[in-house]
C-alpha positions, 0 to 999 in steps of 0.5 A: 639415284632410282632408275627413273631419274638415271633415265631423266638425267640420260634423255632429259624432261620431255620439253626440253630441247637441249640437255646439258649435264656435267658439261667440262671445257677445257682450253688446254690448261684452263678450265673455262666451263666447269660442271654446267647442267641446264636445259633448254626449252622448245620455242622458246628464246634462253638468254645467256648473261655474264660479265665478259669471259665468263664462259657464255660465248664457249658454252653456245658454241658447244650447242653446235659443236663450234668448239670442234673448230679449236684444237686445244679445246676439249668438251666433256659431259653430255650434250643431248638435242631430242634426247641423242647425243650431239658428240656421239661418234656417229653424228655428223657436225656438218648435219648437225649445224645445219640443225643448230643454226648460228648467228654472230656477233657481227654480220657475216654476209658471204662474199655472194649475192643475197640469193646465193647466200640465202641458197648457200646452206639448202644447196649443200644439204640438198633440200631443193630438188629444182631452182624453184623450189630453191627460190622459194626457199630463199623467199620463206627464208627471208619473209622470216628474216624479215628483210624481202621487202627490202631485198626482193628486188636485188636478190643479185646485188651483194650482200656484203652491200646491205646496211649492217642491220639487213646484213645481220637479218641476211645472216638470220635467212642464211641460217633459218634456210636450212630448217633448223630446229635451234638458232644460237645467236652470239650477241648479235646486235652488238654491233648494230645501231639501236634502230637495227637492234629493235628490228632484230629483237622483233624478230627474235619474237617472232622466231620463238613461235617456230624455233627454240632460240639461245641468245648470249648478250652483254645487254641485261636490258635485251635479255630482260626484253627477249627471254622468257629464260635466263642463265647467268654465268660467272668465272666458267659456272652456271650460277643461275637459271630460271624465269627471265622475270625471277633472275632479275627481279628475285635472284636467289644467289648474290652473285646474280644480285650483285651482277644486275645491279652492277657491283660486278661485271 
């Protein structure tokens, strides 16, 4: 290997957002991520598709260190965001989810009141110096979550009373508030009606103008729908990764073919 490329492998190429290279998980015995390289492009959204326990979900939560959280679990390789190391010693995980935020599968709205769950994250990282700048926090957060319409006048009513639609684009608020550079979305919709899953879909568009946005999903259909990229997993491999529209309509390993066409999964 020249220099050159030892230097590309090390920081990745300049549009990528996120560089992955080697990437090992282990949860205790079982290797559940085995040698995944892939990089992740700036405003842009990257759907992660693959039958059920294929290692999608584990691969987004080393994104943000999430798989920290799990003690028998262990993360090998290289993990880059603008070309530094996300598990260097010095970084700090707390920082870095407030970089690379995070939306679950299902709406987890705080136990507070739809402002205080918005404001949550911007008070802990101080990113307002006075409450009004932390209201207009909270206003952008949810112009961009596409919920203050609906919300603006009862920010003091709980979240947990929001339809499970609105609580989910409560939840994209809550992680957009900290100014994130990334979002990871872990099946976000899957536990939505096809009405609120429209919405969110809406929004994932929109959000790609300002974020580079990953998304794993069960939904062939929704990749097909939201991506401009698509990696497809399979038994802890990265088997595929490219153009949204070439992974469906022209896959190069049969492994995708037989996947999209229903064979397996």
């Amino acid at each position: 290997m020249n220099d050159m490329a030892r230097v590309e492998r090390r920081v990745g190429t300049k549009n990528a957002k996120i560089t992955a290279r080697d990437v090992q998980v282990h949860y205790g015995d079982t290797h559940a991520i085995k040698d995944v390289n892939v990089e992740i492009g700036d405003k842009t959204v990257t759907a992660f598709i693959g039958p059920s326990g294929c290692g999608k979900s584990t691969f987004l939560r080393c994104l943000n260190r999430m798989n920290d959280t799990i003690d028998a679990c262990r993360v090998r390789g290289d993990i880059l965001l603008d070309g530094e190391d996300i598990y260097d010693k010095r970084v700090d995980p707390v920082q870095l989810r407030a970089k690379v935020g995070m939306v679950f599968q299902k709406p987890n709205p705080f136990p507070k009141s739809i402002y205080d769950n918005v404001a949550y994250g911007p008070r802990i990282h101080g990113l307002a110096r006075n409450k009004p700048e932390l209201d207009e926090i909270v206003e952008k957060s949810l112009r961009r979550a596409a919920i203050w319409n609906e919300v603006k006048d009862r920010l003091d009513a709980p979240g947990t009373g929001l339809s499970g639609g609105q609580q989910q684009r409560l939840c994209i608020a809550r992680a957009v508030a900290t100014e994130p550079e990334v979002l990871l979305m872990d099946e976000p919709c899957s536990a939505l009606d096809p009405i609120a899953t429209a919405q969110v879909e809406e929004l994932i568009d929109e959000l790609r103008q300002r974020y580079s946005v990953v998304i794993v999903t069960h939904s062939m259909q929704q990749a097909a729908r939201v991506s401009q990229k698509t990696a497809f997993f399979h038994l802890g491999n990265l088997v595929e990764f490219g153009e949204t529209g070439q992974i469906f309509t022209n896959p190069q390993d049969p492994r995708t073919e037989s996947y999209i066409t229903g064979r397996i999964g």
